[in-house]
N, C-alpha and C positions, 0 to 999 in steps of 0.2 A: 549666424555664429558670431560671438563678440571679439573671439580672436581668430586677426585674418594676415594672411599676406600682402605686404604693401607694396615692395620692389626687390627688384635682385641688381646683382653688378659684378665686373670679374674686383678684384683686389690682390692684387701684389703684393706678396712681402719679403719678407726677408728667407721666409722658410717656404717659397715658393711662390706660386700663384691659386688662392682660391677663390671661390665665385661669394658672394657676401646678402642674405636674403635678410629683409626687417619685415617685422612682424609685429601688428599691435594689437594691446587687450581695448576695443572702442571702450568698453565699461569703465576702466581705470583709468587709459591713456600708457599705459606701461608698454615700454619698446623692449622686443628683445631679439637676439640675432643669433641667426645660425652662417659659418663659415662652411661649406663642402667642395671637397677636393675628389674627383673622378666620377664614375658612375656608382649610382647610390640604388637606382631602382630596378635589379636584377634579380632580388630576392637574396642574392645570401650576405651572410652575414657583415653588419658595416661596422668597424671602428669607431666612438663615439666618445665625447668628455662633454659631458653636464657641467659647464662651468658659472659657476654663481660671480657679478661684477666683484668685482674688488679694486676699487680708485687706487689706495695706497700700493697694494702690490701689485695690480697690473701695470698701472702708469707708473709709480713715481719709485718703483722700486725697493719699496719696504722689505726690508728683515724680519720685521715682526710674525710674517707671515710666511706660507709654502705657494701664496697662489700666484703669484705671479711665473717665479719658474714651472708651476706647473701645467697654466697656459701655455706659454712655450715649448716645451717637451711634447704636450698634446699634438701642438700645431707641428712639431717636428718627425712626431713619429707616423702622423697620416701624410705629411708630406713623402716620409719615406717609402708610404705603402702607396702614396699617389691614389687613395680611395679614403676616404672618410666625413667626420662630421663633427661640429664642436656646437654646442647651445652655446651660446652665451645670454643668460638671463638676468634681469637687472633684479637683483635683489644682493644688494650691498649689505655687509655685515650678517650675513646668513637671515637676512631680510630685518633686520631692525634700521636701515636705510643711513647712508652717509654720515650725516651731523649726531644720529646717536651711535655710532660704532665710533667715532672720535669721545664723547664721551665715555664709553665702554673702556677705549684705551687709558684715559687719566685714571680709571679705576684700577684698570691692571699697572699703571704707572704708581698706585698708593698698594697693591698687593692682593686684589683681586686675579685670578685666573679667569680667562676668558666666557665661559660658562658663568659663575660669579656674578662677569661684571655685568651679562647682561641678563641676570636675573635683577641683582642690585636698582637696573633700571626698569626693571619690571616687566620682562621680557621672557619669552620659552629662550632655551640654551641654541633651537633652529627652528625658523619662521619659516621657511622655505617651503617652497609650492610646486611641484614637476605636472601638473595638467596640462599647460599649455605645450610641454614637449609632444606630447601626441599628435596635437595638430601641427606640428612643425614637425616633425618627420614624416604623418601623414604625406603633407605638402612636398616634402621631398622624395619622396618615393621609399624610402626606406620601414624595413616590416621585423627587422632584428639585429640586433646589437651588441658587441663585445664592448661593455664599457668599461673605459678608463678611468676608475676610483679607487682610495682607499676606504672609500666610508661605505660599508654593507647597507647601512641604511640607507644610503643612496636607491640601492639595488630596489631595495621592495621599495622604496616610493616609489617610482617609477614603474615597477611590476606592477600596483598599485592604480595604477592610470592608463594599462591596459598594454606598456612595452613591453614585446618579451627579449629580455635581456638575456642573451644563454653562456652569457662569461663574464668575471668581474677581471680587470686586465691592470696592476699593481702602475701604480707610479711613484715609486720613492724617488724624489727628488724635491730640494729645498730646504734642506736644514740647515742650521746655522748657529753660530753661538747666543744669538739674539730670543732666538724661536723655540728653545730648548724646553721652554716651557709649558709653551703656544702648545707645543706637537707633543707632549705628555701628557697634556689635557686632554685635548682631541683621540688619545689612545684608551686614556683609561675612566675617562665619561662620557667621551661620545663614540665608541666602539669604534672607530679608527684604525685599521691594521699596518700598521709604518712599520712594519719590519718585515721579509720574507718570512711567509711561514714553514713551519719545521715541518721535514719530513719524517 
C-alpha cells in the first residue's frame, strides 16, 4: 500500500491532550495527520472534521478565511466529548498548494472571488482528494462518522471512498468583516451551507 502509518505521539494542547498519528503517501511524499482523542474503535459512531492545511488561517491567523477558527472549534468540541478525530491533510488552498493560493489572494486583492481566482490560474474551484482518509481511519479503528462540515460536498466525497458518514454535524464559526465575501462564495458556488437550516 503506498499510504501507510509512520508514528503516533500523545500531544498536548490547549484544548486538551490528543494522541498525534503521521501518515505518508510513499508515491508523492505527502505527510498528513490525524489528531484522536478517546476510544475510536468500538464501532459506534465517532465525531470527525476533514480538515484541508491552511498556513495563513491555521498558523498565522488570517481573516481572510473560516479555517483556522474552525480547526479550533473541532478540536474543541471532541475535546468536550473526550472521543473523536480530526484529518488533517496537506492540501493547502483547497489543494492548488501554498505559493499559488498567495497568488490566488492578489487576484481576489484586484477583485476576483475565490473560485475566480483560482480558475484565473488555471485551476478546478477544489482540488482536493479524501482517499487517503480511508486508510487513516481504517488504521484507527474507526467504521462511522458524524462529520463536522458545512460543505455537502464533503459528504459524498468521502462517502465516495467508501466512509459511511451517517451525519453532516454544522460548524458555523469564523466570520468576520474581512471574510464576508470569502463565505458568500463558498455559499452560493460551492454549496456551502453557513446558516442553520430552516425548519
Amino acid at each position: 500500500m503506498a499510504f501507510e502509518f509512520v508514528a503516533a505521539s500523545r500531544l498536548p494542547t490547549q484544548f486538551g491532550e490528543f494522541s498525534i498519528h503521521a501518515f505518508q503517501d510513499s508515491a508523492s511524499g505527502k505527510e498528513h495527520i490525524a489528531l484522536s482523542m478517546g476510544t475510536l474503535d468500538d464501532g459506534e459512531p465517532v465525531l470527525m472534521r476533514v480538515h484541508s492545511e491552511c498556513l495563513t488561517g491555521d498558523s498565522f491567523g488570517s481573516l481572510r478565511c473560516d479555517c483556522g477558527p474552525q480547526l479550533h472549534a473541532a478540536m474543541q468540541q471532541v475535546s468536550e466529548l473526550g472521543r473523536g478525530v480530526i484529518l488533517y491533510l496537506r492540501q493547502e488552498g483547497r489543494g492548488i498548494g501554498l505559493v499559488n493560493k498567495i497568488r490566488a489572494y492578489a487576484l481576489q486583492d484586484a477583485g476576483a472571488d475565490t473560485v475566480e481566482a483560482n480558475e484565473q490560474l488555471g485551476f478546478g474551484a477544489d482540488l482536493r482528494e479524501y482517499a487517503m482518509c480511508e486508510d487513516m481511519l481504517r488504521h484507527l479503528g474507526v467504521t462511522r462518522v458524524r462529520l463536522l462540515t458545512n460543505n455537502p460536498k464533503k459528504v459524498d466525497g468521502l462517502r465516495a471512498v467508501g466512509i459511511d458518514v451517517i451525519e453532516r454535524v454544522a460548524l458555523f464559526v469564523g466570520g468576520n468583516p474581512h471574510n464576508e465575501g470569502y463565505m458568500q462564495t463558498k455559499t452560493d458556488k460551492m454549496g456551502h451551507m453557513l446558516a442553520p437550516e430552516k425548519s
